[in-house]
N, CA, C and O atoms as a GROMACS GRO file, in nm:
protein
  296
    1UNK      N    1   1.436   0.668  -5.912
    1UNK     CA    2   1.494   0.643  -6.042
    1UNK      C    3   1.428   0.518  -6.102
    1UNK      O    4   1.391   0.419  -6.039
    2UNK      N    5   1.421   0.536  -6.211
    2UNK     CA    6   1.326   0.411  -6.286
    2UNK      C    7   1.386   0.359  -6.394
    2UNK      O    8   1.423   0.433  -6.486
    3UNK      N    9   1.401   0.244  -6.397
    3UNK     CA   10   1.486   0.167  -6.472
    3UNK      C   11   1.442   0.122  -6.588
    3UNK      O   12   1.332   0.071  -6.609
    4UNK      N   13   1.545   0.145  -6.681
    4UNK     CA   14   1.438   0.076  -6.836
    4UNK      C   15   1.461  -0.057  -6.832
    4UNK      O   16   1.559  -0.117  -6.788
    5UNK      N   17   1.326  -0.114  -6.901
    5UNK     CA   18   1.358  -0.260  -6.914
    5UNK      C   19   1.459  -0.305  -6.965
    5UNK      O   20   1.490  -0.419  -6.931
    6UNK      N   21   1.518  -0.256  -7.033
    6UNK     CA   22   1.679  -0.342  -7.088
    6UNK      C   23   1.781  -0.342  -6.958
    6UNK      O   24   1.882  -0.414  -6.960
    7UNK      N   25   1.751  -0.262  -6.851
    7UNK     CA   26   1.846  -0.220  -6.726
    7UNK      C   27   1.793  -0.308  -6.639
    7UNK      O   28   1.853  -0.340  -6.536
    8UNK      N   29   1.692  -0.349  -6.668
    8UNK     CA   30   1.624  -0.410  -6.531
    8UNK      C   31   1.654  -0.557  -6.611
    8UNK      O   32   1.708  -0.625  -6.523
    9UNK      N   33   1.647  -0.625  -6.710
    9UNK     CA   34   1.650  -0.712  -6.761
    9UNK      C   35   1.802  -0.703  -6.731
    9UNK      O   36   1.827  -0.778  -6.636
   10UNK      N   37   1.925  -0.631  -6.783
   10UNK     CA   38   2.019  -0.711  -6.740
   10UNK      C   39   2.115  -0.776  -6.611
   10UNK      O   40   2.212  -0.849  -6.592
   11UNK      N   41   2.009  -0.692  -6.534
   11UNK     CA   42   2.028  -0.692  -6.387
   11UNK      C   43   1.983  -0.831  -6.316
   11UNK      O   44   2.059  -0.903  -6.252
   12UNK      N   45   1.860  -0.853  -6.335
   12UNK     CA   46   1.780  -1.000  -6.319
   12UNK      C   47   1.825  -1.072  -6.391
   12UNK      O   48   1.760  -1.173  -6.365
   13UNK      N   49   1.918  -1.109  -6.498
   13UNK     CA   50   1.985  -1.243  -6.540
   13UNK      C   51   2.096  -1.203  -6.530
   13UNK      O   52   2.170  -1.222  -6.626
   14UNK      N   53   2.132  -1.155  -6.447
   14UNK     CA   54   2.295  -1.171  -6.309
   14UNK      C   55   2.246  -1.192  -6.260
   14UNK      O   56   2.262  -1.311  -6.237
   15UNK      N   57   2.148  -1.140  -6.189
   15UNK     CA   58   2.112  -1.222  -6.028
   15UNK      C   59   2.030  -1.387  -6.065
   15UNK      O   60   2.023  -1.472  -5.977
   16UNK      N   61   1.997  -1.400  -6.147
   16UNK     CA   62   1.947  -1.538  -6.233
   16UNK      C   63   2.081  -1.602  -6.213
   16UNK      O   64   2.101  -1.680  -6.120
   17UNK      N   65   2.192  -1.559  -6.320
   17UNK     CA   66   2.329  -1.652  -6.294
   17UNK      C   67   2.374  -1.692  -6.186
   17UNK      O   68   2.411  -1.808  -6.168
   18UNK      N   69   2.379  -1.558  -6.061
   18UNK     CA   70   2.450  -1.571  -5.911
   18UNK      C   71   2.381  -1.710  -5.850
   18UNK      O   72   2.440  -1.810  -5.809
   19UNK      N   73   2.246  -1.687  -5.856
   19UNK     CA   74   2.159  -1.817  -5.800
   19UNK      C   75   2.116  -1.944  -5.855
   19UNK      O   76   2.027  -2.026  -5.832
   20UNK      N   77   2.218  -1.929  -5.941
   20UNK     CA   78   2.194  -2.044  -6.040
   20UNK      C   79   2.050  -2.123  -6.130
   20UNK      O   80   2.025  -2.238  -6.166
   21UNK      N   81   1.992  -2.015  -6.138
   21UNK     CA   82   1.851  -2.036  -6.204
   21UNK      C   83   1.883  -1.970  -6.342
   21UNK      O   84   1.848  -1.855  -6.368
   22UNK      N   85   1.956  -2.053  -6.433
   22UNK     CA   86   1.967  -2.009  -6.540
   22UNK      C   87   1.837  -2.000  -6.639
   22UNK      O   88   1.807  -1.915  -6.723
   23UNK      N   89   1.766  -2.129  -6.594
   23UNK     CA   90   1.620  -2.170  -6.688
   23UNK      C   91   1.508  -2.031  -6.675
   23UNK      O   92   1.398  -2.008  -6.724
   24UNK      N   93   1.609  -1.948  -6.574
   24UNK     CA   94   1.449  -1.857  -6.557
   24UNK      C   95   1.511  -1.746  -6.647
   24UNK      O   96   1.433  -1.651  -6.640
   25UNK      N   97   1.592  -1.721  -6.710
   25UNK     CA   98   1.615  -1.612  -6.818
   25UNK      C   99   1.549  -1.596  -6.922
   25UNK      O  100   1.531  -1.485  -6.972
   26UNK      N  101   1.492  -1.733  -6.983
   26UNK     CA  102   1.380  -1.678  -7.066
   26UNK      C  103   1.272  -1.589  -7.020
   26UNK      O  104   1.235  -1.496  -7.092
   27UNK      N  105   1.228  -1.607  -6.925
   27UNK     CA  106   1.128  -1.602  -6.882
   27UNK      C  107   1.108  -1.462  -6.890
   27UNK      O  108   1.008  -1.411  -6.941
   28UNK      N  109   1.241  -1.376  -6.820
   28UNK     CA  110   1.243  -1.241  -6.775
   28UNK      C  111   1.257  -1.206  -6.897
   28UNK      O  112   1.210  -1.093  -6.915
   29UNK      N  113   1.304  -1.256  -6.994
   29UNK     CA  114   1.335  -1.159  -7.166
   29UNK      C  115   1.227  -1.105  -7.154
   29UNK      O  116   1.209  -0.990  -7.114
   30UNK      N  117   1.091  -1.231  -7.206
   30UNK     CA  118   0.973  -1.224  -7.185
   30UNK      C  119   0.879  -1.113  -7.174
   30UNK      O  120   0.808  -1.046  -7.249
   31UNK      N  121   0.923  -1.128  -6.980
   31UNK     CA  122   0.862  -1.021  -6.910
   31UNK      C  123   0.907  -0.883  -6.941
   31UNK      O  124   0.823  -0.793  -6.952
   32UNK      N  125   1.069  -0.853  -6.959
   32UNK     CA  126   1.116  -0.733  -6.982
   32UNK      C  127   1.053  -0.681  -7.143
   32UNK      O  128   1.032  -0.560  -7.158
   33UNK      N  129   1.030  -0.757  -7.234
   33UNK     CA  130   0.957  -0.715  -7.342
   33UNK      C  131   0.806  -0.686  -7.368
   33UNK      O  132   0.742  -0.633  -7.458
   34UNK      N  133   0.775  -0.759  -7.223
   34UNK     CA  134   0.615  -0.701  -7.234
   34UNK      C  135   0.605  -0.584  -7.159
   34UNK      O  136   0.520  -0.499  -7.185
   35UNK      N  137   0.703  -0.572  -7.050
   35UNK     CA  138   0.714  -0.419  -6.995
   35UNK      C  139   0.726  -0.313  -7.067
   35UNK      O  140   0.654  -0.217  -7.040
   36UNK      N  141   0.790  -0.308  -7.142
   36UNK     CA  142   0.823  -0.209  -7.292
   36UNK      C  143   0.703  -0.210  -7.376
   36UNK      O  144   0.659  -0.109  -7.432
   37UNK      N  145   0.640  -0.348  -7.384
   37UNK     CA  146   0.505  -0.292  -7.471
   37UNK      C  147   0.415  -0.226  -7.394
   37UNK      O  148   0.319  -0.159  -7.432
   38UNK      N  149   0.453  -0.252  -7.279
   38UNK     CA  150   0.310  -0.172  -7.209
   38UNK      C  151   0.355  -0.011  -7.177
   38UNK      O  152   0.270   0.071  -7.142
   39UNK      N  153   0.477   0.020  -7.190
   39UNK     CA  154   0.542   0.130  -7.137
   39UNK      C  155   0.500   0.214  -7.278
   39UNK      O  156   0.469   0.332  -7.264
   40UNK      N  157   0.497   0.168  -7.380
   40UNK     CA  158   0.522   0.261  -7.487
   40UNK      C  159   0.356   0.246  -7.563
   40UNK      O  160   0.329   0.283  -7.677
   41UNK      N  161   0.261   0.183  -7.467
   41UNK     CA  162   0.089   0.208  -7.512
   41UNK      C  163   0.058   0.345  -7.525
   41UNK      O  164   0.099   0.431  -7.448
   42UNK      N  165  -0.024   0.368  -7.633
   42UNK     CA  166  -0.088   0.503  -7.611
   42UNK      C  167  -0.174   0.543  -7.508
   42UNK      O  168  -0.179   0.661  -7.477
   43UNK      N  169  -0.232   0.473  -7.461
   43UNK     CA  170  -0.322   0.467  -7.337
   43UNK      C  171  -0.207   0.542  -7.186
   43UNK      O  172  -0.249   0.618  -7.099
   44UNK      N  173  -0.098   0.501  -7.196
   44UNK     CA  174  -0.047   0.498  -7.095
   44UNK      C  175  -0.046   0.641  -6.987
   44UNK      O  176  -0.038   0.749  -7.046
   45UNK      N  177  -0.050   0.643  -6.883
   45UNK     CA  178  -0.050   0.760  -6.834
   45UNK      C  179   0.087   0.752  -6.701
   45UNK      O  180   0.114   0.669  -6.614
   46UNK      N  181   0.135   0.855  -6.734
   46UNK     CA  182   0.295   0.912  -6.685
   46UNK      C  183   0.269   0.952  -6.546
   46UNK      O  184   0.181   1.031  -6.515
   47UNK      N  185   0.334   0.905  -6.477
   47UNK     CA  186   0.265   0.915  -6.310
   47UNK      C  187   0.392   1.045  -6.290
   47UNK      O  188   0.371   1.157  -6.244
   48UNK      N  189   0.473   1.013  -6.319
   48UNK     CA  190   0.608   1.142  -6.287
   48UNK      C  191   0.541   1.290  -6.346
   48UNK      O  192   0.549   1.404  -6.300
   49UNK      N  193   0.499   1.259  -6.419
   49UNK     CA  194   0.517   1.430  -6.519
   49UNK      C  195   0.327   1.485  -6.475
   49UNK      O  196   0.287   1.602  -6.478
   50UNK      N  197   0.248   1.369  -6.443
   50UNK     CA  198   0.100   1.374  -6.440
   50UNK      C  199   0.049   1.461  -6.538
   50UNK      O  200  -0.022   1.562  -6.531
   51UNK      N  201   0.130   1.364  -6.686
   51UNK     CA  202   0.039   1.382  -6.842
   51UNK      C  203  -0.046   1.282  -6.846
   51UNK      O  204  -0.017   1.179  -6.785
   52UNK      N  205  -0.106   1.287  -6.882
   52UNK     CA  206  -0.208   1.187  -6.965
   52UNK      C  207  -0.208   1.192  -7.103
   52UNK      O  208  -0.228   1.296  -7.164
   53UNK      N  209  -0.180   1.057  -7.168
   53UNK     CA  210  -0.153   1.053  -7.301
   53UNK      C  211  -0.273   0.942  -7.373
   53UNK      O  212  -0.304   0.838  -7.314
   54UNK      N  213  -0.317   0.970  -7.472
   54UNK     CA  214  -0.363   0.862  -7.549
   54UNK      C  215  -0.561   0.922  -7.472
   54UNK      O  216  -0.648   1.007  -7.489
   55UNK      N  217  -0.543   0.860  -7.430
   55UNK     CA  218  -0.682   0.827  -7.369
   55UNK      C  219  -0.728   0.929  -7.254
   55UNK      O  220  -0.630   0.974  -7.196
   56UNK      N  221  -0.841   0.975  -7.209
   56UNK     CA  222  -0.858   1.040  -7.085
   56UNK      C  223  -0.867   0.945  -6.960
   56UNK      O  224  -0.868   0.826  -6.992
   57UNK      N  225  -0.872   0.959  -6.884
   57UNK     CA  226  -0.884   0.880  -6.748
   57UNK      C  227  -1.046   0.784  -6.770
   57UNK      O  228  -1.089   0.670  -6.790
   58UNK      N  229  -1.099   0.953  -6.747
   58UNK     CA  230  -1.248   0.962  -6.742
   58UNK      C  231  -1.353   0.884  -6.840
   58UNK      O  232  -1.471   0.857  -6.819
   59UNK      N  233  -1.266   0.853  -6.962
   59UNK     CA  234  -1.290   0.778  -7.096
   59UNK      C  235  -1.214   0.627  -7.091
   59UNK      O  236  -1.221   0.542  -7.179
   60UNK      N  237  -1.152   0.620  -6.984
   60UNK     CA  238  -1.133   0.396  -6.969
   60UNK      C  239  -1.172   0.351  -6.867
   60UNK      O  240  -1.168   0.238  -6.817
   61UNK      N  241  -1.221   0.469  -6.827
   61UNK     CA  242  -1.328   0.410  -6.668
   61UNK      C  243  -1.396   0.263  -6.722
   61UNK      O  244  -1.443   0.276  -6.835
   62UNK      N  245  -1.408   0.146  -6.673
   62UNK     CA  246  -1.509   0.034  -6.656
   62UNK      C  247  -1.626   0.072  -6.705
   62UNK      O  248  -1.643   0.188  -6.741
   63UNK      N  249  -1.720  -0.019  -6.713
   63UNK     CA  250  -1.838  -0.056  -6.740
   63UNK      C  251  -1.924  -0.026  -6.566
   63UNK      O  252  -2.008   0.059  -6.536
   64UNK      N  253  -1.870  -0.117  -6.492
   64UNK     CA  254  -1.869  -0.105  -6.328
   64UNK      C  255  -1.852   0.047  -6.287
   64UNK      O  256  -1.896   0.072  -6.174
   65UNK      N  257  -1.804   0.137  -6.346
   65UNK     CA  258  -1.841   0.260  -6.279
   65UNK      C  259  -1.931   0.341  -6.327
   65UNK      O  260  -1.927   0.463  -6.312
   66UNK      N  261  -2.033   0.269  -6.399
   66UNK     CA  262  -2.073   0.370  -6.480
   66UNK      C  263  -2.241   0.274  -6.397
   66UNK      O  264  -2.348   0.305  -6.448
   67UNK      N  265  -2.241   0.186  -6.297
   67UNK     CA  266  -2.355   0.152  -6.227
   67UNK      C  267  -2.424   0.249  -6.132
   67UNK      O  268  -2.359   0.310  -6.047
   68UNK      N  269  -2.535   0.260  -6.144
   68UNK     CA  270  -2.612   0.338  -5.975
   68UNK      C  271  -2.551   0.306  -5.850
   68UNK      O  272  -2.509   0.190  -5.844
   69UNK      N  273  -2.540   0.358  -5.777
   69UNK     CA  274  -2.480   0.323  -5.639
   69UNK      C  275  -2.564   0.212  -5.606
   69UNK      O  276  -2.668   0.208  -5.670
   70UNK      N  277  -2.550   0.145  -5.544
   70UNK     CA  278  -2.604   0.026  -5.428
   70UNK      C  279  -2.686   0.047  -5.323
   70UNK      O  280  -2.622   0.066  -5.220
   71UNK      N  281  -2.829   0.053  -5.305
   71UNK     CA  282  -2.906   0.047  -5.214
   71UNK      C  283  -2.823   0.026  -5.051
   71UNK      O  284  -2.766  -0.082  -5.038
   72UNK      N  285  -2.819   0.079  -4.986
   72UNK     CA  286  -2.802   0.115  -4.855
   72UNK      C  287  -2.891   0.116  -4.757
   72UNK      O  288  -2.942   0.224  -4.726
   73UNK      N  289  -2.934  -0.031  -4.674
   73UNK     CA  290  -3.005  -0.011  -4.538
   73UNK      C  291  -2.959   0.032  -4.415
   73UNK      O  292  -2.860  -0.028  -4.371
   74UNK      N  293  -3.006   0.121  -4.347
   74UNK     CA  294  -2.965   0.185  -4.260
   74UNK      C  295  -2.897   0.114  -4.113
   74UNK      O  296  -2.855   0.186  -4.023
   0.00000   0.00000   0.00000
């Protein structure tokens, strides 16, 4: 089960309160809002359903894979 960031965010500032690290709640807003931007990229690819959206795989490959293999001495 996979939790949306608003679920996971309100979960980590309870456990923020329990341990008394209140100063770190900004932090997780933060993080829980950049999770959501990255969740909702067009690029993104859906590991549950194995769609691929936005982009092909094969088309954000690196620069680095697109080198000759590496000489190999025996």
């Amino acid at each position: 089960m996979t939790r949306s960031p608003d679920e996971w965010l309100t979960a980590a500032q309870a456990d923020a309160d329990r341990r008394g690290l209140t100063q770190l709640k900004p932090l997780l807003r933060v993080l829980a809002s950049a999770t959501e931007t990255l969740r909702k990229a067009p690029w993104n690819y859906d590991a549950q359903s194995s769609q691929i959206t936005g982009h092909s795989i094969k088309g954000s490959r690196s620069q680095d894979d697109k080198l000759p293999p590496a000489n190999k001495e025996p």
